[in-house]
C-alpha positions as CSV (number, residue, x, y, z in Angstrom):
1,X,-10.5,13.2,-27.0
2,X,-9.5,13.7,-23.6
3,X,-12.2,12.9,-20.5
4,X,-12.3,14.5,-17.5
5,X,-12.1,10.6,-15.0
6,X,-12.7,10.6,-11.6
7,X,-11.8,8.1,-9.6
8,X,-13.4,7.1,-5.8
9,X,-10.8,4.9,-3.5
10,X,-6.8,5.1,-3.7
11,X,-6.4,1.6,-2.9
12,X,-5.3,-1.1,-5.7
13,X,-8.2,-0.7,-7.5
14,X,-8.6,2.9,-7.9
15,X,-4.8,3.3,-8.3
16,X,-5.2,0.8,-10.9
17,X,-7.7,2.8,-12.7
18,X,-6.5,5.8,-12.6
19,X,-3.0,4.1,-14.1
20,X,-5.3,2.6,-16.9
21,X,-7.1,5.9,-17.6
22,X,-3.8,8.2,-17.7
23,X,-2.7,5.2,-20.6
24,X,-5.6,6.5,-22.9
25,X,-4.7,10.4,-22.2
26,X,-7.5,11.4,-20.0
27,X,-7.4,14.0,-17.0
28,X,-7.6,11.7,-13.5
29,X,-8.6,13.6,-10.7
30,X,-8.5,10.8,-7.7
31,X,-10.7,11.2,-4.4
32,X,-9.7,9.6,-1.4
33,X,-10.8,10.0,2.4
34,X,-8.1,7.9,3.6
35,X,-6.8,4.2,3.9
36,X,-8.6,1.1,3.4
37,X,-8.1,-2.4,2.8
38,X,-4.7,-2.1,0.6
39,X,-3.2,0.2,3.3
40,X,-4.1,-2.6,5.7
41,X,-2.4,-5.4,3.9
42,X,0.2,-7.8,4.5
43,X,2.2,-8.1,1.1
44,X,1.1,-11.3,-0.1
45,X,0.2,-10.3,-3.9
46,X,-2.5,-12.7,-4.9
47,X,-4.7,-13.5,-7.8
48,X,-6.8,-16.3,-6.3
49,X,-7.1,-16.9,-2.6
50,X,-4.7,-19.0,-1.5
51,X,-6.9,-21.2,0.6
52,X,-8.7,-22.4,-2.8
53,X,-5.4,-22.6,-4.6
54,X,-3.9,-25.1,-2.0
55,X,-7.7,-27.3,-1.6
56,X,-7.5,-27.4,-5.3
57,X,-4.0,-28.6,-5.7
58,X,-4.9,-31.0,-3.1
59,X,-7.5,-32.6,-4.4
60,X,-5.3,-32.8,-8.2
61,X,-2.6,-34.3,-6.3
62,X,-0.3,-31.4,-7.8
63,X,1.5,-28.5,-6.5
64,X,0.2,-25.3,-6.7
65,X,1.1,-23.3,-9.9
66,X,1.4,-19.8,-11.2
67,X,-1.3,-19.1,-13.8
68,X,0.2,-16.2,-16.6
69,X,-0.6,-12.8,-15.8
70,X,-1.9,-10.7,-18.4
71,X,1.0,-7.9,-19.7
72,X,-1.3,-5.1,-18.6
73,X,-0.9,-6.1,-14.6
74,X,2.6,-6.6,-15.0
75,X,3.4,-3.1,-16.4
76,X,1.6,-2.0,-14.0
77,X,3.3,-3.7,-11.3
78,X,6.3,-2.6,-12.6
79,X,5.5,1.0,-12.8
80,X,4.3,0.4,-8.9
81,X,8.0,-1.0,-8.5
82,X,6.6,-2.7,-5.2
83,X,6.3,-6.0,-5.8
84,X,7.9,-8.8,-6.9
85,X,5.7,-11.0,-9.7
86,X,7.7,-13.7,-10.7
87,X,6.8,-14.8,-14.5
88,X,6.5,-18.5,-13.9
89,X,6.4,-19.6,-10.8
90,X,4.7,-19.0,-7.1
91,X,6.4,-17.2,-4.1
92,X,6.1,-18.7,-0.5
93,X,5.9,-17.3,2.4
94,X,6.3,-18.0,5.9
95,X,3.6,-16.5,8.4
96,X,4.0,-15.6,12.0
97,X,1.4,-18.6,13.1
98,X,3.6,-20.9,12.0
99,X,2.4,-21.7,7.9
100,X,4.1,-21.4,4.6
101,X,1.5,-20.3,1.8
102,X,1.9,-19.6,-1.7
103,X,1.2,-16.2,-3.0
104,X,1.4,-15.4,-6.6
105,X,3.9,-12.5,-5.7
106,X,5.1,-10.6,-2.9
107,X,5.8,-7.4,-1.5
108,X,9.9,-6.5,-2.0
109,X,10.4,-7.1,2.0
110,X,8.8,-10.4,2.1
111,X,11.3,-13.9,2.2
112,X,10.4,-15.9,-0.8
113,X,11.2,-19.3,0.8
114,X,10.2,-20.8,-2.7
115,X,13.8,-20.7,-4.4
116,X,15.2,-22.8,-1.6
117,X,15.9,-26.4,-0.6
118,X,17.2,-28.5,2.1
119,X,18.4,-24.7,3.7
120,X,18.6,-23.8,7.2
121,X,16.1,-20.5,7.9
122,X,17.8,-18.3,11.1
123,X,14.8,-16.8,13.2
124,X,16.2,-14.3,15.3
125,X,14.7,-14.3,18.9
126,X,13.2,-10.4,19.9
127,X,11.4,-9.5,23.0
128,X,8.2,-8.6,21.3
129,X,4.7,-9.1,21.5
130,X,3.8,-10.5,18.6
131,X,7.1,-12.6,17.6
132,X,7.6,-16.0,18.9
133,X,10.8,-17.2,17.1
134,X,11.2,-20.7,18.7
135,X,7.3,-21.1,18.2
136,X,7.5,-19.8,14.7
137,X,10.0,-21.4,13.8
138,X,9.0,-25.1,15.2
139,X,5.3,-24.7,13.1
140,X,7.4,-23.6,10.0
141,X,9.6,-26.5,10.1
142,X,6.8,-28.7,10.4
143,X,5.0,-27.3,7.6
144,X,4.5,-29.8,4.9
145,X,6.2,-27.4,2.5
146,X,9.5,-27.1,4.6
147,X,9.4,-30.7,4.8
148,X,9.3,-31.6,1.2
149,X,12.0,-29.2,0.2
150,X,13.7,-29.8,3.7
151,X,13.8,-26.6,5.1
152,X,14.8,-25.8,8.6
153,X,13.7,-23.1,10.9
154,X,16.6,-22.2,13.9
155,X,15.2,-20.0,16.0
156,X,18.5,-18.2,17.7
157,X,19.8,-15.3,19.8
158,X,20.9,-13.1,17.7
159,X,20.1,-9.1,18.4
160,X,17.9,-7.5,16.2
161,X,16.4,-4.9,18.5
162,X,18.8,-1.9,19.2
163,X,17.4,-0.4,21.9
164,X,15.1,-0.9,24.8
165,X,11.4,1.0,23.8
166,X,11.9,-1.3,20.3
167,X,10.0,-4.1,22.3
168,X,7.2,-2.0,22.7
169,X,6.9,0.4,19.4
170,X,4.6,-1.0,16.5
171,X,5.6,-2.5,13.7
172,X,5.7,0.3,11.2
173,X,7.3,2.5,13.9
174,X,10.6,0.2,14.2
175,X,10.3,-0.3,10.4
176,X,10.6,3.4,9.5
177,X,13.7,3.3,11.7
178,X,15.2,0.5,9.1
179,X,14.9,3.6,6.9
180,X,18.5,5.0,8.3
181,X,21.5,3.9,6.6
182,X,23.2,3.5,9.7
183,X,20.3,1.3,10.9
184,X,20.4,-1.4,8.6
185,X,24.3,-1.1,8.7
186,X,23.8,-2.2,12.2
187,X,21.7,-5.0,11.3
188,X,23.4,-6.3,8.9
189,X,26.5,-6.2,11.1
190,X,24.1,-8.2,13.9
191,X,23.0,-10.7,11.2
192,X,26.4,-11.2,9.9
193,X,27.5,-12.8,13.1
194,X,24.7,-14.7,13.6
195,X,25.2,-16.6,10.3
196,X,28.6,-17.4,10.9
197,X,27.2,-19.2,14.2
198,X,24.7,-21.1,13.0
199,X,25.6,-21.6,9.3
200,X,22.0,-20.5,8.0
201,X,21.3,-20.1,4.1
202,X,18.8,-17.7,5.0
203,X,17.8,-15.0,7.6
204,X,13.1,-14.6,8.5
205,X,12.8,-11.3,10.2
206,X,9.4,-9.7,11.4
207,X,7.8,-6.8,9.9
208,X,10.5,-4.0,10.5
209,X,12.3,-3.6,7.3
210,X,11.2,-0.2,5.9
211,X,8.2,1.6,6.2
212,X,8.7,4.1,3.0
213,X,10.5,1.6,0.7
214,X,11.9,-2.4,1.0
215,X,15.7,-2.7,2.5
216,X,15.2,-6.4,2.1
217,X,17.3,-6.6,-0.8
218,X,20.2,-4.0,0.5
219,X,20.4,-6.1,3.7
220,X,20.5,-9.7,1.4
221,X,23.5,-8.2,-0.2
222,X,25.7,-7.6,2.7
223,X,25.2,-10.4,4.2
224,X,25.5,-12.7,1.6
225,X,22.4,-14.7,2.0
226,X,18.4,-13.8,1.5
227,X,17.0,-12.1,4.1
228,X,12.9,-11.1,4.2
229,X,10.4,-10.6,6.7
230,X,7.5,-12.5,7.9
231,X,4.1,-12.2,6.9
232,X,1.7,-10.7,9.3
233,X,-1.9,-9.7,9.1
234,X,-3.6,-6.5,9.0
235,X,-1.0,-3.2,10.5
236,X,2.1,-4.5,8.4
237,X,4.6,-1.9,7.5
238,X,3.8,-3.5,3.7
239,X,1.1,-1.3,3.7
240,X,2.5,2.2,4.2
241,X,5.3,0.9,1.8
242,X,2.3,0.1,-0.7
243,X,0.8,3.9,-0.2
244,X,4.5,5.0,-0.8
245,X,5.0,3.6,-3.8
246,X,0.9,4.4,-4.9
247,X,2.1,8.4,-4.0
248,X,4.4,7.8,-6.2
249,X,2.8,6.9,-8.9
250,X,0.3,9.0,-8.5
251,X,2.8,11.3,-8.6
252,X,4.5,10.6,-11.7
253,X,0.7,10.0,-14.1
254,X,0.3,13.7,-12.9
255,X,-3.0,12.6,-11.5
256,X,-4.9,15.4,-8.9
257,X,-5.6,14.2,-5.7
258,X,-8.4,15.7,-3.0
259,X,-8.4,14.2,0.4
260,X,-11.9,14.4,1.1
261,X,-15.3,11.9,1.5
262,X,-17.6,11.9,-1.4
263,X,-21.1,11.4,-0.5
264,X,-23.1,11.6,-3.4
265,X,-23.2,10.9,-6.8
266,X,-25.4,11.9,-9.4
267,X,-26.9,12.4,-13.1
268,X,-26.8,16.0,-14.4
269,X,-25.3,17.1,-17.5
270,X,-23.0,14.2,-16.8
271,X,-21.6,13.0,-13.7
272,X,-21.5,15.1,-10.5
273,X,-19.7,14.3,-7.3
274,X,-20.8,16.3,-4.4
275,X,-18.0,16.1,-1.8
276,X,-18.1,16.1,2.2
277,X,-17.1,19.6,2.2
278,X,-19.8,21.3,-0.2
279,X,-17.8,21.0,-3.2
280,X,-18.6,19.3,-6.2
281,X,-17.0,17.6,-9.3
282,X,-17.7,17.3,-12.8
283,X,-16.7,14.1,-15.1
284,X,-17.0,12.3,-18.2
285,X,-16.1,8.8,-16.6
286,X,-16.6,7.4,-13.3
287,X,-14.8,4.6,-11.1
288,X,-15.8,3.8,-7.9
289,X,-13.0,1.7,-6.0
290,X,-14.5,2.4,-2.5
291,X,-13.5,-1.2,-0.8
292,X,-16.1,-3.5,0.4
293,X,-17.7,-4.7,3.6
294,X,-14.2,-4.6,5.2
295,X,-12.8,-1.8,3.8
296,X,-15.8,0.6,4.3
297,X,-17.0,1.1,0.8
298,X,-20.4,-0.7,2.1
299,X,-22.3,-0.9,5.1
300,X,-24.5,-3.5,6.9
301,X,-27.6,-2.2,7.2
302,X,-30.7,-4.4,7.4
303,X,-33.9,-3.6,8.0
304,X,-34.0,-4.1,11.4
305,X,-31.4,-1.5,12.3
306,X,-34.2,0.9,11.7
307,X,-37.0,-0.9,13.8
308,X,-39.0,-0.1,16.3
309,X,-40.1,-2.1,19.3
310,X,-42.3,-4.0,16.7
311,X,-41.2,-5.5,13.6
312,X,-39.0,-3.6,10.7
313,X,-41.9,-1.2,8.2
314,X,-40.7,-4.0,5.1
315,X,-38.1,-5.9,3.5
316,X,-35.3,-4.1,2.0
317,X,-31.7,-5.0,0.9
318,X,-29.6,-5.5,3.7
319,X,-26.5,-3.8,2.1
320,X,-25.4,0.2,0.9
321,X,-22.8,2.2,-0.2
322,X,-21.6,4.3,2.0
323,X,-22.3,7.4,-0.5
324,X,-25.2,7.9,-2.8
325,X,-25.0,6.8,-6.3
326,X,-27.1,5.3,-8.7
327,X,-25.9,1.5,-8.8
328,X,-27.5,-1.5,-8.1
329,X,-26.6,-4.1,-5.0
330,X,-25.9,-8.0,-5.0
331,X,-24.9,-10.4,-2.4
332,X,-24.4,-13.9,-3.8
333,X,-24.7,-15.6,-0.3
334,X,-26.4,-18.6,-0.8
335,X,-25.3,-21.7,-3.2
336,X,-27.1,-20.6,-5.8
337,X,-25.5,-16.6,-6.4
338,X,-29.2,-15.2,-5.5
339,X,-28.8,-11.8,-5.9
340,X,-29.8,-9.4,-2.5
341,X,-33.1,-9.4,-3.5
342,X,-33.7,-13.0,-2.5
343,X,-31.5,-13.0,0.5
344,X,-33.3,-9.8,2.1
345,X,-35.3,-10.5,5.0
346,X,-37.5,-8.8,7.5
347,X,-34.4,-9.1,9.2
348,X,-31.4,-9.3,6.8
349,X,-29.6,-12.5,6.1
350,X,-28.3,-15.3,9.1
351,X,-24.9,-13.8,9.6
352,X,-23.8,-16.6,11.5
353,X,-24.5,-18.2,8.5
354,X,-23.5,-16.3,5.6
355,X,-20.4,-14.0,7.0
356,X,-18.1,-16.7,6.9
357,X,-16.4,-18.9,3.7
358,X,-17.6,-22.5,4.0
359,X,-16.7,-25.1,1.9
360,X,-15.8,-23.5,-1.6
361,X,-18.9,-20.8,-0.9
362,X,-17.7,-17.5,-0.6
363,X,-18.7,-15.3,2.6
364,X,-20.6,-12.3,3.3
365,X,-17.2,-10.4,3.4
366,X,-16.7,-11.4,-0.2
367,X,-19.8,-11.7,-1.8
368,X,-21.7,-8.3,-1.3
369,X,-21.1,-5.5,-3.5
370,X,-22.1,-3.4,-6.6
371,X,-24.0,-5.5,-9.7
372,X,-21.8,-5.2,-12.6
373,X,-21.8,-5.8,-16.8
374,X,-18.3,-6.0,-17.0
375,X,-17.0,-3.1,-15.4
376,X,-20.2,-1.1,-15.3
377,X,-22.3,-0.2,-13.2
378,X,-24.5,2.2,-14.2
379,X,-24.7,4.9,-17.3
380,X,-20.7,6.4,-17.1
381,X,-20.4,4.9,-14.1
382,X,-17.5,1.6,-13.1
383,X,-16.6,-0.4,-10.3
384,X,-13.6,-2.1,-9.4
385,X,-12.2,-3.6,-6.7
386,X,-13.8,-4.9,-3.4
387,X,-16.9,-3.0,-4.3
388,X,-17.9,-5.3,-6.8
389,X,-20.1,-8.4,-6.2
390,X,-19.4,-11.9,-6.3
391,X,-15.5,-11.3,-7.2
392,X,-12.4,-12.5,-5.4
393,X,-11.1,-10.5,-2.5
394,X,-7.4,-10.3,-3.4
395,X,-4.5,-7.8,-4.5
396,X,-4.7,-9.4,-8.5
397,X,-8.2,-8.6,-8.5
398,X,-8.2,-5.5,-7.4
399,X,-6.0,-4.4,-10.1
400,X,-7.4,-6.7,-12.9
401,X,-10.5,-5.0,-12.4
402,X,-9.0,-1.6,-11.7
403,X,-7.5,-1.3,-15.6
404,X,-10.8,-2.0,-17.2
405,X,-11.8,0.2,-15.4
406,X,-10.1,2.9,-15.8
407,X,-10.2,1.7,-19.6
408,X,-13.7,2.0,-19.8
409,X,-14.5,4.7,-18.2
């Protein structure tokens, strides 16, 4: 039988979901009021952070390995057609501060340093703010990583800006000018030289290849070695390239879409979704994929916000959702996992304490979020995503939880 499914958040995990729920034959109607954390990311694909991963292989006295993903994330990373998940093996990638991490996969743009040994890396030198190549390339080559499989980062002037105003633009603005043929023909014409100068096996841009798909590849090919971009933090052109590809999809499940802010949900007959604008929606199955802390799906809010020159009127949980719904709220801040209830003060938890990782304890950032059975919250009601307490923060995650999800619902 076919359910009506409405999903809350287009990020990973509502794009999973509604992916997952289109699978089974349902009707997806997707609401959305905008970007939020996946928009905002930087193209490393992971399915454990990467901090953890490399303390853990420490302390082994191992490298880091790929664990198997399950087939369901990989056809659905294929359908995305936006990443690159290797079967068996980690990427690596080299950041603008100066580090090579692993990643599990990768956006298509990013250089996977991880197929290459005792190579020479050409960094190309470009007046911009927030691209250092000599000092980029000096951490990188330091990197224990690069050192092991001797690796060796040139920074070298070579042009890679065409015209003056590219020093200033943002990142996704001189990106979406990659996007030209006749663009990346002049790159590539650029790079070409530069290789035959310095005799590099490989060629780490910034953020600037393409802002509606990856010219990465296109660009490796006519110059004859790979060439990939950097990985930044939050503003990379990775993201608009992940909401071009989720349009896509989007696009080709038939799902509806309404740009608008839900703000309440409720019981009646079944789920009902009262939208920002007065409207209202009727479903069978519910996800909400609304982001956390950081992407806006909840809100700080402890007692004391509401005070008055005395002390807060009680003790109340220092978290909400930034719509109404019937769900439940847990923050596993301390060692323990207490749930919110035990972390609630008169005045909300120590967030000097508790905001931040420490040690192999997660932070506020990652802990806070919706109590869940699975993928359930609440009677027809699911969470995925950032959203959900006490679950990793990464891309993996977010689309793990995103097809059961959508599954369940």
């Amino acid at each position: 039988m076919t359910r009506r499914i409405v999903i809350v958040g287009a990020g990973l995990a509502g794009l999973a979901a509604a992916w997952s729920a289109h699978r089974n034959g349902h009707e997806i109607t997707l609401v959305s009021a905008g970007p939020g954390a996946s928009a905002l990311g930087g193209g490393a694909v992971d399915d454990v952070p990467w901090e953890q991963l490399v303390r853990a292989s420490r302390a082994l006295g191992i490298e880091p390995f790929a664990r198997p993903l399950t087939a369901d994330v990989l056809a659905f990373s294929n359908d995305l057609a936006a990443w690159d998940l290797a079967a068996d093996r980690l990427a690596w990638v080299a950041t603008i501060a100066g580090r090579l991490r692993p990643a599990r996969g990768r956006d298509h743009a990013l250089l996977d340093l991880g197929s290459l040994t005792n190579a020479r890396v050409l960094v190309p030198r470009a007046d911009r703010a927030n691209w250092d190549a000599d000092a980029i390339a000096a951490g990188l080559t330091d990197d224990p990583f690069a050192r092991a499989r001797r690796l060796t980062f040139l920074a070298a002037d070579v042009p890679v800006l065409r015209f003056d105003e590219e020093r200033r633009v943002a990142d996704g603005d001189l990106a979406l000018r990659h996007d030209a043929e006749p663009r990346l023909t002049w790159l590539a014409a650029r790079l070409t030289e530069g290789l035959s100068r310095t005799a590099a096996n490989a060629v780490l841009l910034g953020p600037w290849l393409g802002a509606h798909t990856s010219h990465a590849a296109a660009l490796s090919t006519r110059v004859g070695v790979p060439v990939g971009e950097a990985l930044i933090g939050v503003g990379s052109p990775a993201g608009l390239r992940f909401e071009a590809a989720r349009d896509r999809l989007l696009a080709a499940i038939d799902a509806r879409v309404i740009v608008d802010r839900v703000t309440a949900i409720t019981h009646d007959r079944g789920l009902t979704i009262t939208l920002e604008n007065g409207a209202s929606l009727l479903a069978d199955g519910l996800v909400l994929a609304i982001g956390g802390l950081a992407g806006g799906g909840l809100v700080y809010d402890p007692p004391d916000h509401s005070a008055a020159a005395d002390l807060p009127d009680g003790v109340r949980i220092p978290f909400a959702l930034s719509l109404r719904a019937p769900v439940k709220l847990a923050a596993n801040l301390g060692a323990d996992a207490l749930t919110s209830e035990a972390t609630s003060s008169l005045h909300g938890p120590a967030i000097d304490v508790t905001a931040w990782p420490m040690g192999n304890r997660a932070g506020m950032l990652e802990s806070a979020g919706i109590r869940c059975k699975g993928a359930r919250a609440a009677e027809g009601i699911m969470a995925a995503g950032d959203v959900v307490a006490g679950r990793p923060r990464t891309a993996l995650e977010a689309v793990s939880t995103g097809i059961r999800a959508g599954a369940e619902a």
